[in-house]
N, C-alpha and C positions, 0 to 999 in steps of 0.2 A: 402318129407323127407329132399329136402335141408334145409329145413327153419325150419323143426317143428321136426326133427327129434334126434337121439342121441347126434348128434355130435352140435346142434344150434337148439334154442329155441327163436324163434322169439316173442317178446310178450310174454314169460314165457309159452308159448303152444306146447305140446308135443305132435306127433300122432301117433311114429308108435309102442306103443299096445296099441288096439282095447280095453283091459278090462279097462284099466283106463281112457275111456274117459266117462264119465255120459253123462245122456239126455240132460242137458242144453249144456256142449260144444260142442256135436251133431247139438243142435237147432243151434247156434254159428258159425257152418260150414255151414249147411245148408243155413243161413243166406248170410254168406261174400258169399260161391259159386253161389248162386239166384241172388244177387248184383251186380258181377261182382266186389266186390271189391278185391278180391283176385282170382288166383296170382295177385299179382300187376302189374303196367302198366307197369312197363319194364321190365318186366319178359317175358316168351313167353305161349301162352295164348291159351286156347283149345280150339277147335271148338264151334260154337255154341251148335252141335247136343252133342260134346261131354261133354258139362257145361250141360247139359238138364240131361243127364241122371247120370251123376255123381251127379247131384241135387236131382235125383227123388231115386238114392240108399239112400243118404243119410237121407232123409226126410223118407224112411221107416223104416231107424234102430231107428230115432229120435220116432219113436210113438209105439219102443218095449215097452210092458208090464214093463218090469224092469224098467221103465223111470218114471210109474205111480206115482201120486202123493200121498202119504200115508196118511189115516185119520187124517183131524185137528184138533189139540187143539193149540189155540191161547190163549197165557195170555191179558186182557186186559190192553191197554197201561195208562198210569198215566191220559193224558186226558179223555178217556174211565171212567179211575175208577172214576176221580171229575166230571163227566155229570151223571154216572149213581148212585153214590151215594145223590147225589141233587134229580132224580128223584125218584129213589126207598126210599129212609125218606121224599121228598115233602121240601126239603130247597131250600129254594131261594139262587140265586146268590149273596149274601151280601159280608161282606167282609171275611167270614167264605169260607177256599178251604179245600174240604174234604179229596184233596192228599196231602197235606203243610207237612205232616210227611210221606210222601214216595220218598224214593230217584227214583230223574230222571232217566230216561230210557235211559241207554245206548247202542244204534243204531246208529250201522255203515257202515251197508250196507242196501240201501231198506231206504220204510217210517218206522213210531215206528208202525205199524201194521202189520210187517215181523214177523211173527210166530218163525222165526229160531232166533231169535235176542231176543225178550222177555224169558230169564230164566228167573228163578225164584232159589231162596236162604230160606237159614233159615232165615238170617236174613230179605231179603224181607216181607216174610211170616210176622214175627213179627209186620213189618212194617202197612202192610194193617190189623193185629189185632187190633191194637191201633190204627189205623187212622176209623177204622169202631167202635171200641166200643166211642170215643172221639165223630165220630158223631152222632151216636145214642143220644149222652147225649146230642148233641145239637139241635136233633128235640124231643125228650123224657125228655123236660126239668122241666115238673112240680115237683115238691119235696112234692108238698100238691095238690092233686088230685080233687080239688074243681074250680070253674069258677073264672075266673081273669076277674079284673075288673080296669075301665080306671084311672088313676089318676098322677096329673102333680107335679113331682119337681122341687124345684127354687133355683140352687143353688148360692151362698154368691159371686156378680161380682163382688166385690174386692179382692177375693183371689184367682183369677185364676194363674195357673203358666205355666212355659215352662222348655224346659232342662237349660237355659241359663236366667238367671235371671237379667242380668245384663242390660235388653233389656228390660225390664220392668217394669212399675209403678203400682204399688198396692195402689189404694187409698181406703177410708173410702167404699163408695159403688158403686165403678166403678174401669175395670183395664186398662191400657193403652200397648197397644200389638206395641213394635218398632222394636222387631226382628221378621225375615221372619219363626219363625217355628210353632208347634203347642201349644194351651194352652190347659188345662185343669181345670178341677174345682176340689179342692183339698178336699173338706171337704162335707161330705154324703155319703149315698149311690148311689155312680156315675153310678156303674154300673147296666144296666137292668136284672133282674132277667127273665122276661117273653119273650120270641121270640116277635116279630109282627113289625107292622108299628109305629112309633112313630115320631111326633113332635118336631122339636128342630128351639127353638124360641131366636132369640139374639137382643137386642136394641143398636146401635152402630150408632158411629158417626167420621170421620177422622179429625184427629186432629193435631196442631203443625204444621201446614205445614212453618211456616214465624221462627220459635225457633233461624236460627243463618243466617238468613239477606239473605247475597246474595251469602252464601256455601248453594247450593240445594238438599238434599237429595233423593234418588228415594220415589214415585216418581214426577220428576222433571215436568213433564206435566199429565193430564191426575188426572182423580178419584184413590182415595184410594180405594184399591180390597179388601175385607173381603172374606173368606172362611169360610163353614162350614160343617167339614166331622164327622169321625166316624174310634175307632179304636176300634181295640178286640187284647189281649193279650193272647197268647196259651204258656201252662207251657212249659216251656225246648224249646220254638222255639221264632223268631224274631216275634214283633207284626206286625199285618199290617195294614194297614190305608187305606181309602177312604179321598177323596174329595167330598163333594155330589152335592155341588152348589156353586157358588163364586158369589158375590154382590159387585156392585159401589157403594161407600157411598158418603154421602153428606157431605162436608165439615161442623163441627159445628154444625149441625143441626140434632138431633137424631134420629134415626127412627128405628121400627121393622122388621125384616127380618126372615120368617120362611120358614123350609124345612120338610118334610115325609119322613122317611128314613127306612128303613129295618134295623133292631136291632136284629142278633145274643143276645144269653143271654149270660151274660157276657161284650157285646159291651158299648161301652160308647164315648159319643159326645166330639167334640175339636172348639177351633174356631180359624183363623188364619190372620194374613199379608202376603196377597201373593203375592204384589208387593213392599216391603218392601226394604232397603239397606242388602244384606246379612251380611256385614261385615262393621257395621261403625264406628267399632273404629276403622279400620285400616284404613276407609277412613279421621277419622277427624285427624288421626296421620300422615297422606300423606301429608292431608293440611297444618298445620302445617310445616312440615320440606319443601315445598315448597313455604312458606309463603304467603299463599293465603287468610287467617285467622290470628288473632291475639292469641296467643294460652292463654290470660288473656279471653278471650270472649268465650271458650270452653273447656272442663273438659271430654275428653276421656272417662275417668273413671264412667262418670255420662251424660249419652246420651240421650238425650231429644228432637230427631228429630220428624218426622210425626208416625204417631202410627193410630193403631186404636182403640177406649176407646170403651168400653164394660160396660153397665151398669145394663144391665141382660141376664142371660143365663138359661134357662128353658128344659125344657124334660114333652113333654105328651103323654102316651100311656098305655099298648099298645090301639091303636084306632080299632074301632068297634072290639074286642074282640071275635072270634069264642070261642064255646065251643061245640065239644073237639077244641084246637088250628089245626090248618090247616095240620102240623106235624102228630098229632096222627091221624089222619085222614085219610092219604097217607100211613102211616105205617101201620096201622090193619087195613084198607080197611074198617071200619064201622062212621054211622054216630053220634055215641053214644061213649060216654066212655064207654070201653069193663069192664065186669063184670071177674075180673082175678081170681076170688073163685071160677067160675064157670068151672069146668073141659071139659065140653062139647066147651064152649067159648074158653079155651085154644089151643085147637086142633084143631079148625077152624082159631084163628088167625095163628096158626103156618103152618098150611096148607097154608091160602091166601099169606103169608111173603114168604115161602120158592115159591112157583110157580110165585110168580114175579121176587125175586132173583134170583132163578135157569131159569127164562125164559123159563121153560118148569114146564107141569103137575107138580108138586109133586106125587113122587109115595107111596106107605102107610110105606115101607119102611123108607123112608127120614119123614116123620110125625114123626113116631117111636123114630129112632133115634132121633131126636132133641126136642122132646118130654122126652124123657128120662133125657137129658141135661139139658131142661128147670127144671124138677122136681130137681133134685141133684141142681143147682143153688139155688132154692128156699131152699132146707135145708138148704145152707150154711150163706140164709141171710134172710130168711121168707119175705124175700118181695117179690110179683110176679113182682111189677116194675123195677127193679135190675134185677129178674131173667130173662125179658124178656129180657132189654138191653144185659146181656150177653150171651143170646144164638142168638141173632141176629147176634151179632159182630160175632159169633164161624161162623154164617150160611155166612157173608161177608168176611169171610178170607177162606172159603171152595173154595176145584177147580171147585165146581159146578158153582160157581157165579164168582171167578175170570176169568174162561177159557170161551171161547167163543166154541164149538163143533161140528165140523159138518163132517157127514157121505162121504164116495164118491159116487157123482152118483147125480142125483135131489135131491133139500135141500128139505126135508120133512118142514109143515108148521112153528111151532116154527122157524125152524133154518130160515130158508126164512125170517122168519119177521124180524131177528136179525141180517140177513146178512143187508136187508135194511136199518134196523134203525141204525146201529152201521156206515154203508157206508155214508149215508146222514145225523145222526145227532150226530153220535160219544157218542149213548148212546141206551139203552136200548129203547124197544119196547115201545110204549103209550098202552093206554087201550084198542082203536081202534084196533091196529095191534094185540095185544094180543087176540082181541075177533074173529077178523076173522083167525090167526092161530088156535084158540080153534075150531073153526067151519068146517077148512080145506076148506074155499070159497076163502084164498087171494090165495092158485094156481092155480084159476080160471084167465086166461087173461085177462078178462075185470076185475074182484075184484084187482087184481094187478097192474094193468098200472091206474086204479085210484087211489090209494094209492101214485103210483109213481108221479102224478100229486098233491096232496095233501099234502106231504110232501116237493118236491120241492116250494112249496107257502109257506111252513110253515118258521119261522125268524130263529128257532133253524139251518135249512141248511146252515146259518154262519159258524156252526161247520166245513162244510167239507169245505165252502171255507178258513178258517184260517186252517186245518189240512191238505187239499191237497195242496192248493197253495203256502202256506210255503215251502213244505218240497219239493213240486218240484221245484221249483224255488232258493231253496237252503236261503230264505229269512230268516231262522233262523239261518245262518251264517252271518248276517245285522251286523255288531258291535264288530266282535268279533275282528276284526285287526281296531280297528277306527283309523283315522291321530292321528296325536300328534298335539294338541289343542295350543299348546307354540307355534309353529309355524305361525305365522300368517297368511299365504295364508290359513291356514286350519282352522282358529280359531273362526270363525263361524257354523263350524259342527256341533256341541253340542250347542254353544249359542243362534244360529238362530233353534234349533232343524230339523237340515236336516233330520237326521239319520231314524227317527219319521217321517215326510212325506214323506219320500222315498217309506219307508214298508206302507205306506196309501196310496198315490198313486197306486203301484203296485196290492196291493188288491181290490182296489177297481174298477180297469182298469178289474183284474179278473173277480169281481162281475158282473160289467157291458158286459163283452161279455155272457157271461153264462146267468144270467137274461134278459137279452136286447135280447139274441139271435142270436148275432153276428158270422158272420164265425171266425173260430180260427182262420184263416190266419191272424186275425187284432191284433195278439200276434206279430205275425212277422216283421206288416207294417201296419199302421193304422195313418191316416189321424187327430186323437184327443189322446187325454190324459185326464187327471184330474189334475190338480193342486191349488195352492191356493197362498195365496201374499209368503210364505215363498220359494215355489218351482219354482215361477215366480221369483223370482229373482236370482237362481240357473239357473235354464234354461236360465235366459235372453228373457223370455217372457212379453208382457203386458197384464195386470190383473188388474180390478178394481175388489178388492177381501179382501176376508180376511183368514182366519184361515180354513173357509170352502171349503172343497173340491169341483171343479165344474169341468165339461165337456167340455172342450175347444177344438175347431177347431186346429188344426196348420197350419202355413201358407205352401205354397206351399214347396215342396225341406228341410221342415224343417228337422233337425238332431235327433229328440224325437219320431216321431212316431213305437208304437211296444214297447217291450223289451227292444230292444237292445238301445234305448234312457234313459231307465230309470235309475235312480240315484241310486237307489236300487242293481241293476246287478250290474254297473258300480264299485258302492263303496266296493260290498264283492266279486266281481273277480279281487279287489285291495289288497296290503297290507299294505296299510295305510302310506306308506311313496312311492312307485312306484307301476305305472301302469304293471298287468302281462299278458302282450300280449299270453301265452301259456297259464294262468288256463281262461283267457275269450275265446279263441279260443276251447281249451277243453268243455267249459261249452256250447256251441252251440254247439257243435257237439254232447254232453250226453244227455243234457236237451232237446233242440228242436227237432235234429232230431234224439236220440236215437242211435245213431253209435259213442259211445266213444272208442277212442283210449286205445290199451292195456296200463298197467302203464308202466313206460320205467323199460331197465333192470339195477338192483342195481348196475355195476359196472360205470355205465354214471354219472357223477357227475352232481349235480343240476346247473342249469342256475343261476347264479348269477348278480342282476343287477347292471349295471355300474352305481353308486347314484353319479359320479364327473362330469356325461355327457359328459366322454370323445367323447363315442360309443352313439348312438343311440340303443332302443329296437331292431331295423331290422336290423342293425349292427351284434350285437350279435346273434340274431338265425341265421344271412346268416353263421355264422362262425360256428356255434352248430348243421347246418345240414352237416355240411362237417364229422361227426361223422357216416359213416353209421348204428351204430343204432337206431341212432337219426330218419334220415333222411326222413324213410315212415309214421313216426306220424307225425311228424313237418310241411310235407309239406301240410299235411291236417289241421293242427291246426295253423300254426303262418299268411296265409293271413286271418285269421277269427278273431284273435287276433288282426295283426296292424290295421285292417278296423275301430278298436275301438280306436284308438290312440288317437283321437281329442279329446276325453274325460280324464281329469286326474282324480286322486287316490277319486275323491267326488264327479265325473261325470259333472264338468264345462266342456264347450267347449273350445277348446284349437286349435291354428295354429301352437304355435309353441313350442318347450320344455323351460324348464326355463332356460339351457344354451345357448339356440339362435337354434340350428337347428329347420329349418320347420320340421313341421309333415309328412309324407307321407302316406297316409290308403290305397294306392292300392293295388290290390290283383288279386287275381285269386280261383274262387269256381266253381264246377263240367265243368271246360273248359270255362268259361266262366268270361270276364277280368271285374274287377268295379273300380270304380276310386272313392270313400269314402263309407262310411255307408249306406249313400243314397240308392246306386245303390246295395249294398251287401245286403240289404233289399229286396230289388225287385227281388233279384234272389232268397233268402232266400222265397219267397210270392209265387214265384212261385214253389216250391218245398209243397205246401202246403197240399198236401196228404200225403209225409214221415212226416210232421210236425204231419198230423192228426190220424196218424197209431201210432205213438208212443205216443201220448199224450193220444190214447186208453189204449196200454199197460200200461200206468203210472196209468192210472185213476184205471185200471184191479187188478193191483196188490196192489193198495193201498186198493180196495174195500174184494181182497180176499187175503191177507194178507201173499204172497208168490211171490215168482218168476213163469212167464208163460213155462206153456211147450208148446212144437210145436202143439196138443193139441188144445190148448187155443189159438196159434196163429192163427191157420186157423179162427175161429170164431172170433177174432179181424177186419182179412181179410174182413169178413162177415159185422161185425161193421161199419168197415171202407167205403164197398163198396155203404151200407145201407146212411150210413153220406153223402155221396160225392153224391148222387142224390140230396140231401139237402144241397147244397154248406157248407157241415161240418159248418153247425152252430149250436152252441154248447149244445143249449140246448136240439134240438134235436140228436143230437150224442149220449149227455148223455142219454134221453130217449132210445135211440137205444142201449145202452150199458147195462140199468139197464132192457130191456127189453128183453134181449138174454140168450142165456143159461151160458154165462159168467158168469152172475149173478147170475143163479137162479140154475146151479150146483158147486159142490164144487169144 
């Protein structure tokens, strides 16, 4: 009661009445007095026998009834909604996103599959109407219910345009592309009425490269780059555009260049300079005022640098034409264009629709009902085609298909499959999983842990590594404090695209333990990385490479192996102008090992960093602990923090600050002295059980979309103990995890 009591609030924690403390800040004591992390070390400290049983009281109030976890309903999160409306209409991944009209999920505590954090609104609601009827019309795109057939348009290559025209030549039957953006063909019907695969064929040649002598334009070495993407425009939002393929052209010399591309209806092709001058009037106006040019020999106004000429531009599709299209297919589940006169055929397709939507049975009920809706649509517009669309959209804005459901106690099968498929692939069940929930064989152990095996092979489990691994690792906070670019120590961030291999690296270091197998300790302290010539020269590695990401050894004592080298961490536990020795110290202490410090109390003013270098970083916290409220977080979080000093605000290696003081990174973690990163690794490695109990929890709660209770920790326990016979490698953990009752009750 000294510390948590009326009179002082350590950590904002209060204890002495018993009613208001819930199960989690239960779990929470339980925890710190199991640890031995409290009372704190210079406090005076109970017996062993005495921490055992004050442990074992509190571990039983933790698992009262009251503590229970109350029946879930989770909305599904934005990713959820664009995976499983692609699957449940049968669209491909084009440049069409089925959530682009639903506002981001704001989650701020937990991953976006914290159940307590996803409300929902009126306005929401509206939100997922119109993003579900919108996509209906764009897998239910026929207007004339007849077989489409292949056929190619040529539109007129002298009249392609761009935003900025001033970058551009328009001749008789060719255009000439000298700004970096996109063209278009301005005249036909450009855009594709039919969904499918389509052709896009462009004859192009680089041109002009010699137009003004020995002023060289980009680009200055190196082939002319031609792109050829694909945009689609959505009424009332930003269009968005693809790249599909880029081509070196041959100087002068013309040649064809075609690409296959996935064509939304409505989509329509571009073709581009994508290593063009961005800005060369300003550059032939620089010339000029530094008289590097004759300003009689160039015309600003009339710029006739490298370009790339276009002499045809084509579209043919859509290619081998299904009938029904692959859409209507995936929607009404038959292999025939459904007969919508027939009232018997109505009520089957509405049956087959709502039981993949709702993920469970349809009951005769929910037929009824939407059956009834479908009818009153149809009078309003005697089309069944219309009426189908909008009773679909009604059945995709329902809670039955936004909410995810599940009972307490063993997931009966539907929910079981959904728990699976939403965990590993951030979407709705396949046919497979849905045939053996219908059957009640995946709660069979062996039907299950092969699905779990078959699913981890499948490419879709991408989803969870960009869904877990971001959000644990905080990588979706990448950019949001970048340096300032004007700066020049920083001014290859964006230009050399660090920011971009960082977050590729990082993921794909992920991928690699996980798929490969790897003990998780090799998050902590690991011997290789991934990088490529952009990150190789961030690191100060040697690389015969290029753009692609490879597997590289590091040399012995190097400063990259793990996490804690990566540029990723480094850059967003920065704020873009100084390094934050407390939010990097904090984030090892949350993210790796799960024991994050409480937040300080409001009345402790923030740490401010000294930007004139009068002070060093370790300067200012030795002063910031003399606050004793400061003082019991700080000492666990600032040697974790300066261990990372040699690194600045973009993860270069560093000796010494920009104002001249050497660096110092030594420290001290669980009694134990290190003298750089190095060595705070290796203690860090060796901790590699708390590493792997909490990387259970993360994994736990992101799969069941809540916070654990004491509960659920024992079986983590369980998890964890199972792992560590298996030197915690990873895939098998995760096996061990998706195989436990963790998983398979709510």
């Amino acid at each position: 009661m000294d510390c948590h009591g009326g009179a002082k609030q350590k950590g904002e924690v209060r204890l002495d009445d018993f009613v208001k403390i819930d199960g989690a800040l239960w779990s929470d004591i339980y925890d710190q007095i199991h640890d031995a992390s409290m009372p704190p070390e210079d406090a005076r400290q109970p017996s062993m026998k005495e921490r055992a049983s004050i442990a074992k009281l509190v571990l039983q109030i933790s698992r009262d009834e009251s503590f229970s976890i109350p029946t879930g309903y989770r909305r599904l999160n934005r990713r959820e909604f664009r995976n499983t409306v692609r699957d449940l209409l049968g669209l491909k991944p084009g440049i069409y996103d089925p959530a682009d009209r639903v506002f981001n999920d704001d989650v701020d505590d937990g991953f976006d599959t914290n159940a307590d954090e996803l409300v929902i609104s009126n306005e929401l609601l509206l939100e997922y109407l119109e993003s579900a009827e919108h996509s209906l019309r764009m897998a239910l795109f026929l207007e004339d219910l007849t077989p489409v057939v292949t056929r190619v348009v040529e539109f007129k290559p002298g009249s392609l345009q761009s935003g900025d025209q001033r970058f551009t030549t328009n001749k008789k039957n060719s255009t000439v592309l000298r700004g970096s953006g996109q063209y278009f063909a301005t005249q036909g019907p450009r855009k594709v009425a039919i969904a499918g695969n389509y052709r896009i064929t462009v004859k192009a040649a680089g041109v002009d490269r010699d137009n003004y002598g020995r002023m060289k334009f980009p680009p200055a070495n190196g082939p002319i780059r031609m792109g050829i993407g694909t945009r689609l425009d959505s009424e009332g939002k930003k269009s968005t555009s693809n790249l599909a393929k880029s081509f070196d052209l041959k100087d002068e010399e013309f040649e064809e260049y075609s690409v296959v591309v996935w064509l939304e209806k409505g989509a329509y092709p571009w073709v581009g300079f994508l290593n063009g001058a961005g800005k060369p009037a300003s550059s032939v106006r620089q010339a000029i005022r530094q008289r590097k040019v004759d300003p009689k020999e160039i015309d600003p106004k009339n710029y006739k640098g490298p370009g790339v000429e276009v002499t045809r531009l084509s579209v043919e599709g859509p290619l081998d034409p299904e009938w029904p299209p692959a859409t209507y297919r995936t929607v009404f589940q038959t292999d025939a264009m459904p007969d919508f006169e027939n009232a018997e055929v109505r009520v089957s397709l509405v049956d087959r629709f709502l039981t993949r939507a709702f993920r469970r049975p349809a009951t005769e009920q929910d037929v009824k009902d939407y059956l009834e809706y479908l009818n009153r649509q149809h009078q309003k517009s005697s089309d069944w085609h219309e009426a189908f669309i909008k009773t679909f959209a009604a059945v995709m804005a329902s809670h039955d298909f936004l909410y995810i459901k599940e009972e307490i106690g063993p997931l009966p099968p539907f929910e079981l499959a959904s728990r699976l498929s939403y965990f590993l692939w951030s979407t709705m069940p396949d046919a497979e999983l849905f045939q053996l929930a219908k059957s009640g064989r995946i709660l069979n152990a062996d039907v299950y842990s092969a699905q779990v095996e078959r699913m981890l092979r499948d490419p879709k489990t991408d989803e969870f590594v960009r869904g877990f691994a971001t959000q644990w690792l905080s990588l979706d906070l990448l950019g949001t404090m970048p340096p300032d670019i004007k700066d020049r120590r920083y001014s290859a961030y964006l230009k050399r695209g660090y920011e971009a291999a960082f977050r590729d690296e990082t993921l794909q270091f992920f991928r690699y333990v996980l798929f490969e197998n790897q003990p998780v300790g090799d998050f902590l302290n690991s011997d290789y990385t991934f990088i490529n010539d952009t990150l190789a020269d961030v690191y100060d590695l040697p690389i015969d490479g290029d753009s692609t990401l490879k597997r590289v050894s590091l040399p012995k004592d190097s400063v990259r192996g793990g996490l804690l080298g990566h540029g990723s961490i480094l850059a967003l536990t920065s704020n873009g102008v100084e390094t934050l020795p407390v939010t990097r110290g904090h984030w090892i202490l949350d993210e790796l090992l799960g024991t994050p410090p409480p937040a300080p109390p409001e009345e402790v003013p923030a740490l401010v960093p000294d930007l004139n270098g009068v002070d060093t970083p370790r300067d200012q916290l030795v002063r910031h602990r003399q606050d004793p409220a400061c003082f019991e977080c700080h000492k666990q979080m600032d040697p974790l923090g300066l261990a990372l000093e040699n690194f600045d605000v973009i993860g270069r290696y560093r000796t010494k600050y920009d104002a001249g003081p050497v660096v110092d990174p030594s420290g001290e973690m669980f009694g134990t002295r290190f003298k750089d990163v190095t060595e705070l690794r290796q203690i860090l490695r060796s901790r590699e059980d708390q590493f792997a109990r909490n990387l259970i929890v993360k994994l736990a709660e992101y799969a069941k979309g809540r916070r654990l209770n004491r509960r659920d920790l024992e079986l983590v326990n369980q998890v964890a103990a199972k792992s560590g016979k298996d030197e915690y490698r990873f895939k098998l953990m995760l096996r061990h995890l998706l195989m436990s009752n963790l998983m398979r009750d709510r």
